[in-house]
C-alpha positions as CSV (number, residue, x, y, z in Angstrom):
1,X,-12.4,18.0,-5.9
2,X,-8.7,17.7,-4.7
3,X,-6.5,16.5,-7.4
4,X,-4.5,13.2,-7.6
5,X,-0.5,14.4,-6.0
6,X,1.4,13.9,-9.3
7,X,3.9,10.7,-7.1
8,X,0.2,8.7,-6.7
9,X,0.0,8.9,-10.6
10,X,2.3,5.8,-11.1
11,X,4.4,3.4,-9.7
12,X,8.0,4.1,-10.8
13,X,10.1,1.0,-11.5
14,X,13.7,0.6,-12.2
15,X,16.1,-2.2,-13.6
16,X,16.2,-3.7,-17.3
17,X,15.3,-6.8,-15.9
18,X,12.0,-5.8,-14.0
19,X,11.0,-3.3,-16.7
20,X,11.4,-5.9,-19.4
21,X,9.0,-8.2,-17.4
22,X,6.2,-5.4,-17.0
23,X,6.2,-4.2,-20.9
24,X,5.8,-8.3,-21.1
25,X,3.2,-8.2,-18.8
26,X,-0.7,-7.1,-20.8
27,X,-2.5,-6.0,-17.5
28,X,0.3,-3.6,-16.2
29,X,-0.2,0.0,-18.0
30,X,3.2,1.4,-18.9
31,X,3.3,5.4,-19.1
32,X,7.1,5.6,-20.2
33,X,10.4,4.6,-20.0
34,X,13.4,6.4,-19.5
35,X,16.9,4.7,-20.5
36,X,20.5,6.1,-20.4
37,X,22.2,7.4,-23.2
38,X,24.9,4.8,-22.3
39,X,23.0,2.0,-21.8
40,X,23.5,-0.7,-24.3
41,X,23.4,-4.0,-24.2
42,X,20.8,-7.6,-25.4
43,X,18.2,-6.3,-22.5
44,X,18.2,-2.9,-23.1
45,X,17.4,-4.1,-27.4
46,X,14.8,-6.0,-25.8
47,X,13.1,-3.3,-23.8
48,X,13.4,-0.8,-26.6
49,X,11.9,-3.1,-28.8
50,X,8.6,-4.4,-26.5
51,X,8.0,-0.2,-26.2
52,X,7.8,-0.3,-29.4
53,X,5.4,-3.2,-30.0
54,X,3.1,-1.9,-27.3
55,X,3.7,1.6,-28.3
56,X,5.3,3.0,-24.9
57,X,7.4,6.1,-25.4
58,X,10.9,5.2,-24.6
59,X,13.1,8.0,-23.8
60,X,16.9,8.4,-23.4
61,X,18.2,10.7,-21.5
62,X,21.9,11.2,-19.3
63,X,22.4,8.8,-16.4
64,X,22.5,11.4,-14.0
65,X,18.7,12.7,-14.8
66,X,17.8,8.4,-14.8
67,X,19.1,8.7,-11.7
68,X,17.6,11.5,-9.8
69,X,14.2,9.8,-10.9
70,X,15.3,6.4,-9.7
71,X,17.0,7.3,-6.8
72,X,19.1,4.1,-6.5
73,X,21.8,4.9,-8.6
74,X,23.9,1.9,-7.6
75,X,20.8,-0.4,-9.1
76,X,18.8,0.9,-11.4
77,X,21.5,-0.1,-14.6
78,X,19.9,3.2,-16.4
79,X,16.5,2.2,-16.8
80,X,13.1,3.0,-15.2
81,X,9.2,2.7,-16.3
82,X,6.1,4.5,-15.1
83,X,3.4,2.2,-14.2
84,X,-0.3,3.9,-14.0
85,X,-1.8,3.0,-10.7
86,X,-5.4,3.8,-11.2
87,X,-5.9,3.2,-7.5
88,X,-3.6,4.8,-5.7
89,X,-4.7,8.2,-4.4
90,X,-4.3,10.4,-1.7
91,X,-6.4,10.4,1.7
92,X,-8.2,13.3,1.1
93,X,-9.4,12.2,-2.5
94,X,-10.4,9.0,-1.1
95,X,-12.6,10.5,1.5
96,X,-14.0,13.0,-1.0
97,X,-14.6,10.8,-3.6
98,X,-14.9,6.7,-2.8
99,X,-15.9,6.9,1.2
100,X,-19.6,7.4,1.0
101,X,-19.7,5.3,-2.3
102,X,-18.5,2.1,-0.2
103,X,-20.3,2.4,3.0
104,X,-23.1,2.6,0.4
105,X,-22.2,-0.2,-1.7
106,X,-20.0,-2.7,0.4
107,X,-20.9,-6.0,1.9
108,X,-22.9,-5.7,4.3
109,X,-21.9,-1.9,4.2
110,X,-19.0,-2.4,6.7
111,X,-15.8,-0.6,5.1
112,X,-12.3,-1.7,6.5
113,X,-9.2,-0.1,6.2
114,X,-5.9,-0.6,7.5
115,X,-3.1,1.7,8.5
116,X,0.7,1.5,8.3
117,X,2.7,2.5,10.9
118,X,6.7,2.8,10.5
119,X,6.6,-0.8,9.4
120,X,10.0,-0.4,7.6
121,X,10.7,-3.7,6.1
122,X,9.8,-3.5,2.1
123,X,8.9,-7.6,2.5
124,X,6.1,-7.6,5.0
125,X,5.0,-4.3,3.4
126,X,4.3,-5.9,0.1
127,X,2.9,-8.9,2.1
128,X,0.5,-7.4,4.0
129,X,-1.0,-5.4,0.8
130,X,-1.3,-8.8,-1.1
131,X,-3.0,-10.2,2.0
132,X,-5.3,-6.7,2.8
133,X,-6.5,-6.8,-1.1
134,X,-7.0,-11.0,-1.0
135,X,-9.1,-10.6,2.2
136,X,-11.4,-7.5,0.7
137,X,-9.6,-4.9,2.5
138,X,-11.0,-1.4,0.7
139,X,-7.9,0.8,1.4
140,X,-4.5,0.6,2.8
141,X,-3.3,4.1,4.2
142,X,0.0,4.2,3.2
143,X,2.3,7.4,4.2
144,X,5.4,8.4,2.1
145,X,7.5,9.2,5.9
146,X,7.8,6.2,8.0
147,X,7.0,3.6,5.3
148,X,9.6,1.8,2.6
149,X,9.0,3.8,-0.7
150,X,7.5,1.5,-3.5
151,X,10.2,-0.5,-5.2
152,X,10.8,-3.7,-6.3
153,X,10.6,-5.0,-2.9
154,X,7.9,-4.4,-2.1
155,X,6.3,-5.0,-5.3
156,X,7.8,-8.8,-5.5
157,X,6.1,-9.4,-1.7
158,X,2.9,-8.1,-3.2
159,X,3.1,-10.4,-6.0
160,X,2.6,-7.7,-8.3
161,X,-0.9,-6.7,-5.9
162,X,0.2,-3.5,-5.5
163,X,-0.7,-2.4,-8.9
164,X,-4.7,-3.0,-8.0
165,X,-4.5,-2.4,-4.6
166,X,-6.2,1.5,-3.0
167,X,-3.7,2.7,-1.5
168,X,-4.3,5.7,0.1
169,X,-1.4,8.3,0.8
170,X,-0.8,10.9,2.8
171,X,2.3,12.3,3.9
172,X,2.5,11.1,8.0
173,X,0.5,8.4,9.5
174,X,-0.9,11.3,11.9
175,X,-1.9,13.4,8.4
176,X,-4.5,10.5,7.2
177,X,-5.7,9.1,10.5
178,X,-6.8,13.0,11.7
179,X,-8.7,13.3,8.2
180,X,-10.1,9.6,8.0
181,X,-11.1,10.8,11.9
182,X,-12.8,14.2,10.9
183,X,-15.0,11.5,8.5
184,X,-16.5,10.0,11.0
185,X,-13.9,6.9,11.0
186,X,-13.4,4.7,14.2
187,X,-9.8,3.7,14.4
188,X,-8.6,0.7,16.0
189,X,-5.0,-0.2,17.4
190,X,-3.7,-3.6,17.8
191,X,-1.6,-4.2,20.8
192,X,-0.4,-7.4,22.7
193,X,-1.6,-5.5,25.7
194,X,-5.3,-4.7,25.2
195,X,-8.2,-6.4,27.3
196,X,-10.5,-7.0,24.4
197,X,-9.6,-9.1,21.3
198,X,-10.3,-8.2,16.9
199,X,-12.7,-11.7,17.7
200,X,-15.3,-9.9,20.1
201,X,-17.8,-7.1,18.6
202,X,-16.7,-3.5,18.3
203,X,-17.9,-0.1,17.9
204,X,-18.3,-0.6,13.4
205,X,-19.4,-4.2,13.2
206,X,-22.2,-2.7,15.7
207,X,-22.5,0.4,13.8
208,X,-21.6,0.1,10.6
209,X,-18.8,3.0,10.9
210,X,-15.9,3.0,8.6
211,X,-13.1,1.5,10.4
212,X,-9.2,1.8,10.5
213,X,-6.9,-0.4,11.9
214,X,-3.7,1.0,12.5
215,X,-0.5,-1.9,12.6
216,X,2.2,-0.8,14.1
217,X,5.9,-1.1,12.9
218,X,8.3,-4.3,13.8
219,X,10.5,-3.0,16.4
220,X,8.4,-0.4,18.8
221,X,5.0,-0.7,17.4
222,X,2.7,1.5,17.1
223,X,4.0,5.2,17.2
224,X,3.4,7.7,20.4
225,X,2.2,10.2,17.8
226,X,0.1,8.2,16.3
227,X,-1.4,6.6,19.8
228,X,-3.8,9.8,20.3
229,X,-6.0,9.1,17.3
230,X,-6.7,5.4,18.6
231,X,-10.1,5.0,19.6
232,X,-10.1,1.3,20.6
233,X,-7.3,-0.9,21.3
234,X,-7.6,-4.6,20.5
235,X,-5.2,-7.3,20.6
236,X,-4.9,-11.0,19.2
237,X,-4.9,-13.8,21.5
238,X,-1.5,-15.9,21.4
239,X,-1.6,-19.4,22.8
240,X,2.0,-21.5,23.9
241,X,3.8,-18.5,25.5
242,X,4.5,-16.8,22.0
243,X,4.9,-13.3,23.0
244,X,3.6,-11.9,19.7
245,X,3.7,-12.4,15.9
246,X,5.5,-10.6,12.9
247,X,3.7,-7.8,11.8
248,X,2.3,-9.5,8.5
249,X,1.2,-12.3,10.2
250,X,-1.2,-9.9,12.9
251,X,-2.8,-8.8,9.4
252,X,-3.3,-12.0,7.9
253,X,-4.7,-12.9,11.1
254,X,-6.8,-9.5,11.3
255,X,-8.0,-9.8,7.5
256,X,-9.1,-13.1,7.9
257,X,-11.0,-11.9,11.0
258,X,-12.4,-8.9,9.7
259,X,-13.6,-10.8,6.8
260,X,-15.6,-13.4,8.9
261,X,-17.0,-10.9,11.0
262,X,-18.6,-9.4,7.7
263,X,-19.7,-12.6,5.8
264,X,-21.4,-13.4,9.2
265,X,-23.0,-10.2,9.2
């Protein structure tokens, strides 16, 4: 059984402010903080004192090595926390471990899973996880290259989803797609250009194979790396002349779909 990577343990956070709100906050799971020796100050009191009344290890350490965890320097005013995030795990772990258990044990046995795709912008990152894990979404692959790493960006669009939500990492978008492929997934591309639309039936509604739909990133799309892993292409009908929709918007649109599909099953 493959190991959780020690980065998919927890969710690091940094900032007195947004620290503060998550030790004030009883359904987040705080590992640790780690504060400056310098840092001093009516917030940093406060922080020091809600470790202590939920019993969270603070420790103090130089700037530099607050830092290097961090890695905003310029922003994270000496402080950082590790959240737990029970459900965030790599690809392979998910397919070992959860895959067969949900095609088992999911509505109407259909298992849905979107794919990220260079989508850069922290915002619509965080939206489309709160929007995937509101629809009933099982798993977001979420690669560490090509993807905004988790700060408080994205965990602000999420509002706070993120903590819940399975995401599933891997290090490329090409890594997870070839193993989610080698389990017997079908994955699904959206494009403006393709003949057949996410309303009309596909290969897993028909089937009930795991499916993957890959959403490409806001400037080019969907990556020519990642094109040879699509099985089917499907696109989303736009009415007026609007040429095409931001990238959070397709997934809302796609959830909600992919939703309806399986509560009309």
């Amino acid at each position: 059984m493959e190991e959780k990577h020690p980065r998919d343990r927890f969710i690091t956070i940094y900032g007195r402010k947004p620290v503060l709100e998550a030790l004030n906050n009883p359904n987040l799971q705080i590992d640790k903080v780690l504060m400056a020796t310098n840092a001093v100050g009516a917030v940093v009191l406060a922080i020091e004192q809600a470790c202590g009344l939920r019993g969270v290890q603070c420790i103090r350490m130089p700037a530099v090595q607050v830092a290097r965890i961090s890695k905003k320097p310029d922003e994270d005013q000496g402080v950082v926390a590790d959240i737990l995030a029970p459900n965030i795990q790599t690809v392979n772990y998910f397919i070992a471990n959860d895959l067969q258990y949900l095609q088992q044990n999911a509505p109407q046995k259909q298992v849905n899973l979107l794919a990220l795709d260079g989508i850069t912008t922290p915002a619509n990152v965080g939206l489309i996880i709160r929007t995937a894990a509101g629809m009933g979404i099982d798993g977001i692959v979420y690669p560490r290259v090509g993807c905004p790493a988790i700060g408080p960006l994205v965990i602000k669009a999420s509002a706070g989803v993120i903590f819940k939500a399975r995401l599933l990492r891997c290090e490329h978008i090409a890594d997870g797609l070839h193993l989610l492929r080698q389990a017997k997934c079908r994955i699904y591309g959206l494009s403006g250009q393709a003949k057949q639309s996410i309303y009309q039936p596909n290969t897993s509604t028909t089937t009930n194979t795991p499916a993957v739909w890959v959403l490409g990133g806001e400037t080019h799309g969907i990556g020519t790396k990642t094109t040879q892993y699509i099985d089917e292409w499907r696109s989303i009908p736009m009415q007026a002349n609007v040429e095409s929709l931001n990238v959070a918007c397709a997934a809302a649109v796609l959830c909600g779909e992919l939703l309806r599909q399986k509560l009309n099953k």
